[in-house]
C-alpha positions as CSV (number, residue, x, y, z in Angstrom):
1,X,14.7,43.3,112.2
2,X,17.8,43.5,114.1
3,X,20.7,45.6,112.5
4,X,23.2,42.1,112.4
5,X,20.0,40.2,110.7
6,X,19.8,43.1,107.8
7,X,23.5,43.5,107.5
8,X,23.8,39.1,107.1
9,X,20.6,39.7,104.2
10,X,22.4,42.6,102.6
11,X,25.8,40.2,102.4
12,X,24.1,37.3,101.0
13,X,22.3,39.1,98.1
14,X,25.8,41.1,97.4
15,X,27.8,37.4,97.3
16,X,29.1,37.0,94.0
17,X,27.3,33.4,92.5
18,X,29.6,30.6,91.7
19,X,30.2,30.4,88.0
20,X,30.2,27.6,86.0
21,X,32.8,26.9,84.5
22,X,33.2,26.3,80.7
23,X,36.0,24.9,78.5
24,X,38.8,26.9,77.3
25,X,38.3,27.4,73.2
26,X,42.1,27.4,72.8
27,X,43.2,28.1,69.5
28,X,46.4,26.6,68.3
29,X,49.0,27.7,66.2
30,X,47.7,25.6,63.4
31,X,44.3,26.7,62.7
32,X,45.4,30.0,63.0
33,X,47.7,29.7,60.1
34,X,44.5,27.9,58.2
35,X,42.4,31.2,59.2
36,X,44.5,33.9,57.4
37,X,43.9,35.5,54.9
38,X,47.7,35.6,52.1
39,X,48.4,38.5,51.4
40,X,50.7,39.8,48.4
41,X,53.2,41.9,49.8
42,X,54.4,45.4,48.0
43,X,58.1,43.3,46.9
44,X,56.3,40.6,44.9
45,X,53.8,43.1,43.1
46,X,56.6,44.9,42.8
47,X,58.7,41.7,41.1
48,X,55.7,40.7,39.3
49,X,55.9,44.3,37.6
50,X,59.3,44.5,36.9
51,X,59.7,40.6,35.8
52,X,56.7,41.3,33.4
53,X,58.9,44.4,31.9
54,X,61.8,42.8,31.6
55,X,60.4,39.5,29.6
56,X,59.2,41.6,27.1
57,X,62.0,44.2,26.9
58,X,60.3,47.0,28.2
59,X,63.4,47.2,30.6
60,X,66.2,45.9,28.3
61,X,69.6,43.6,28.4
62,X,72.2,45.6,30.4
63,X,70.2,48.6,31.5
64,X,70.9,50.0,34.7
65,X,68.0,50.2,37.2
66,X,68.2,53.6,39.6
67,X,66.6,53.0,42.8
68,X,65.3,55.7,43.6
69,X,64.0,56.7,39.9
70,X,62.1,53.1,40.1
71,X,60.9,53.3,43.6
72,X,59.0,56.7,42.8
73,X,58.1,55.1,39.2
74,X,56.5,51.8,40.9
75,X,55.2,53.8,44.0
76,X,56.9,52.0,46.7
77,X,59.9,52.5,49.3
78,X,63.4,51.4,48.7
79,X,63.2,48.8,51.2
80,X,60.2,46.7,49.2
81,X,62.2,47.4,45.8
82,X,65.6,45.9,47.5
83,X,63.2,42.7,48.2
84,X,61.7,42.7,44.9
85,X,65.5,43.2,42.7
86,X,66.8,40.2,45.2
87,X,63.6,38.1,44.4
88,X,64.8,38.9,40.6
89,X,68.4,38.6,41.1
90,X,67.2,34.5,42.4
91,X,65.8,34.5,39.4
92,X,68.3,35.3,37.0
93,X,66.8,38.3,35.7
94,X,68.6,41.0,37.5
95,X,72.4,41.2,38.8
96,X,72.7,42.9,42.2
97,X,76.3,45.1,42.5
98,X,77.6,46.1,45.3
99,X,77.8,49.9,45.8
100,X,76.7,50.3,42.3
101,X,73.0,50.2,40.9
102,X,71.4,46.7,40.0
103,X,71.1,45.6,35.9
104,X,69.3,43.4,33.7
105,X,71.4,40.5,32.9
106,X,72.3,40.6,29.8
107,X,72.1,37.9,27.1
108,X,75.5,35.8,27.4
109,X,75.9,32.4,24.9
110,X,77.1,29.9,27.2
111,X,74.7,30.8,29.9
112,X,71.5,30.6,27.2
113,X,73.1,27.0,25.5
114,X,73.2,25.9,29.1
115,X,69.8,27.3,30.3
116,X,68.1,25.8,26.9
117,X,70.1,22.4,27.1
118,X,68.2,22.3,30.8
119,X,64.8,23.7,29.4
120,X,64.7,21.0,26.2
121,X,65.5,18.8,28.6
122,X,62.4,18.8,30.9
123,X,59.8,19.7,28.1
124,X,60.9,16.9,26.0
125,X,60.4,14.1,29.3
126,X,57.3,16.4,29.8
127,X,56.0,16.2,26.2
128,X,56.8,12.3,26.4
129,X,54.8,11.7,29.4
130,X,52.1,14.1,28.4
131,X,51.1,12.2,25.6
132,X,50.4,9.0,27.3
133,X,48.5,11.0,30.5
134,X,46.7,13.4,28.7
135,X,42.6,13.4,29.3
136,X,40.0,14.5,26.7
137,X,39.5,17.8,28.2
138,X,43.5,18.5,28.1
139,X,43.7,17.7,24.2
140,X,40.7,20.4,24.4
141,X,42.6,22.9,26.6
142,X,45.3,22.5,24.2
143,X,43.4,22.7,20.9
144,X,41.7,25.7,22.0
145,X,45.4,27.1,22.7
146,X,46.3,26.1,19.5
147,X,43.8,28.3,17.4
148,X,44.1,31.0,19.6
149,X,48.1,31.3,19.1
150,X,46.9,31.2,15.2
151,X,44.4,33.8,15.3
152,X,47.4,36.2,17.0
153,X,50.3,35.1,14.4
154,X,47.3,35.9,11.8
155,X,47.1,39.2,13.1
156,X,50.4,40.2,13.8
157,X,49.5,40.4,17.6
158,X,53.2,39.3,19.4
159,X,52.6,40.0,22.8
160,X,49.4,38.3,22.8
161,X,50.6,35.4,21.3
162,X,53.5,35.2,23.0
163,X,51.2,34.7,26.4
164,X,49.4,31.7,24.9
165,X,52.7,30.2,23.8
166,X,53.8,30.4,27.2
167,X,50.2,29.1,28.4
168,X,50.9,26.0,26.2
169,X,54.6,25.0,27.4
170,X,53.2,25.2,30.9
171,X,50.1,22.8,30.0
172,X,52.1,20.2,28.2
173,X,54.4,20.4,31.3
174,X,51.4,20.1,33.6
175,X,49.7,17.2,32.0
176,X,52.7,15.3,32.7
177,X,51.8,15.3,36.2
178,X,54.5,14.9,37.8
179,X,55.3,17.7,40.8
180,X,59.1,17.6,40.4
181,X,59.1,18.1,36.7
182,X,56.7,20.7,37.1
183,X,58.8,22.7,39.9
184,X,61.6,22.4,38.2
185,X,60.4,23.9,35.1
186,X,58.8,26.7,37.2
187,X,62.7,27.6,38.5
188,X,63.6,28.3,34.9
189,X,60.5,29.8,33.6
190,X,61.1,33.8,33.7
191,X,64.4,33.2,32.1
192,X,63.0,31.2,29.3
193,X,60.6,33.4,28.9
194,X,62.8,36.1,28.3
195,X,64.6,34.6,25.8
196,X,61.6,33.2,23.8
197,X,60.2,36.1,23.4
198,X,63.8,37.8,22.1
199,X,63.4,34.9,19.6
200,X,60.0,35.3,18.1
201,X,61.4,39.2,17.7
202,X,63.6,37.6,15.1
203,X,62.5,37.5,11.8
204,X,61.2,34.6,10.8
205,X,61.0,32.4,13.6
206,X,57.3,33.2,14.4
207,X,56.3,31.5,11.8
208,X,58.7,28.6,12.0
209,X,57.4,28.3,15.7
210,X,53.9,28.3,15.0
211,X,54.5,25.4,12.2
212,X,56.1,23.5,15.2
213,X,53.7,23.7,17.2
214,X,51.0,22.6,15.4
215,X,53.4,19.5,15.2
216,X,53.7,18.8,18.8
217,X,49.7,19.1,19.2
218,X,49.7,16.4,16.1
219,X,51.7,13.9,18.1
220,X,50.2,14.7,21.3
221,X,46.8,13.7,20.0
222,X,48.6,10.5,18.2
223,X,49.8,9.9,21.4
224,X,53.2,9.6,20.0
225,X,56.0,9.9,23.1
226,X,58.9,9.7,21.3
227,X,58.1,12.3,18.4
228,X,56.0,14.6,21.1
229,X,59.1,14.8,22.6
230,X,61.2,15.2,20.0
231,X,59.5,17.7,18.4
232,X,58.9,20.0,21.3
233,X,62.8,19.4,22.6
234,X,64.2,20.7,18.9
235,X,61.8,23.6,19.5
236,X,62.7,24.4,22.7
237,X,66.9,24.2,21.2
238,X,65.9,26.0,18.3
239,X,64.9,29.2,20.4
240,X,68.1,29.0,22.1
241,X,70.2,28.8,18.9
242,X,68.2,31.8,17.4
243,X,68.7,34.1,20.4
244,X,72.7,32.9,20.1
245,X,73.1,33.4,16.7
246,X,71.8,36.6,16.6
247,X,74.1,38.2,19.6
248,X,76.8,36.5,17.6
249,X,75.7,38.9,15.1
250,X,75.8,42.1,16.8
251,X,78.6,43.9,17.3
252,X,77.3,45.9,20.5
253,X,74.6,44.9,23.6
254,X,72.7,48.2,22.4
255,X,71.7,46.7,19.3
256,X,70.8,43.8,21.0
257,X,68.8,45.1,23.7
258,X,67.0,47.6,20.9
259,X,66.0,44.5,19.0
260,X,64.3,42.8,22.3
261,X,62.4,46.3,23.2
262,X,60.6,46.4,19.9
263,X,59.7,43.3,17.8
264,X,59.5,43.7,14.4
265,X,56.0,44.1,12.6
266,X,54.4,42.0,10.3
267,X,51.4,41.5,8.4
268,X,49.5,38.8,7.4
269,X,46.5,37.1,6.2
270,X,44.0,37.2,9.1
271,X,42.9,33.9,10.0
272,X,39.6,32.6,11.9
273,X,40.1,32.2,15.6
């Protein structure tokens, strides 16, 4: 074999085959979005935390939040606390000052009439609309709400039965279905909560709101729009008037904010649940 023959051979088992060729998998923008994975970020467990706290007066009406005191207690950098305090500040919950540290808002009449005039307002559509879309399993989810709020007033247990109560103004507004109600409601929420739970603080009004409950449920199952909704608006007013009238009674925010921080004990007969 010549030396051009085996250098043409060499060359045409060195040429690189034709490849065929196969169709782009682009993936758009789209799916990609559909593919991850949410992720909470450190400001809204951060929020979460502190929103939680300040509902139930663990952080108390007034109080002056140090950043970096609460960045070393929740774990976190002053940057993710900044977003968290602005997330509460949208809220309601917490008042941003400049050059000075953040607070809790403090209780302030004309901003709870106007904030309960707002709240009574949607529940009591809500409740009215409710009662004539509710399904057999919601008058279950509800009834089983029902005895557990009992069972906790039985036993004295606030904090527990303050979650349920709040678990039951969400269903009622929920089986309304109706989106905008419901995200409307949702905008208020944390400062409703706040106050409601002040309120049940108050001696005697846990037992007054467990009574009116027990009424709503009755004319939810009746199916009774008009009373449903009437009942459940006067509750909803009535929590605002007992948070008013007793700042109206204090003479200092201190008293105020000691009386949200620790709710007053009771005892009672314990019930089944």
């Amino acid at each position: 074999m010549t030396e051009a023959k085996t250098r043409a051979k060499t060359k045409a088992k060195t040429k690189p085959t034709r490849r065929s060729k196969e169709p782009k998998r682009a993936m758009t923008t789209l799916q990609r979005r559909r593919l991850r994975v949410p992720r909470v970020g450190l400001h809204e467990q951060a929020a979460a935390r502190l929103r939680a706290m300040i509902v139930r007066g663990e952080l108390a009406p007034g109080q002056s939040l140090g950043e970096a005191d609460l960045s070393d207690a929740l774990g976190i950098s002053r940057t993710p606390l900044r977003e968290a305090l602005k997330q509460l500040a949208n809220e309601g919950l917490v008042e941003l000052r400049l050059n000075h540290s953040a607070v809790i808002t403090p209780f302030r009449r004309a901003e709870l009439t106007e904030l309960f005039e707002a709240v009574s307002g949607i529940e009591r559509c809500a409740a009215e609309l409710a009662a004539l879309r509710l399904e057999e399993t919601d008058f279950e989810r509800l009834e089983a709400l029902q005895d557990k709020i009992e069972w906790h007033h039985g036993r004295g247990e606030l904090r527990d039965y303050f979650q349920i109560n709040q678990q039951i103004h969400s269903a009622i507004v929920g089986f309304a279905r109706n989106a905008v109600l419901k995200a409307t409601h949702e905008a208020l929420l944390a400062r409703a909560e706040r106050a409601r739970f002040f309120a049940l603080s108050v001696l005697g009004r846990w037992d007054e709101s467990v009574r009116e409950h027990q009424e709503i449920l009755a004319a939810l199952k009746a199916r009774d729009a008009a009373r449903a909704g009437q009942i459940l608006a006067h509750h909803v007013r009535r929590t605002g008037e007992i948070v008013a009238e007793t700042l109206d009674g204090r003479a200092d925010d201190a008293a105020v904010a000691h009386l949200s921080a620790t709710p007053r004990s009771r005892k009672t007969k314990k019930v089944a649940p």
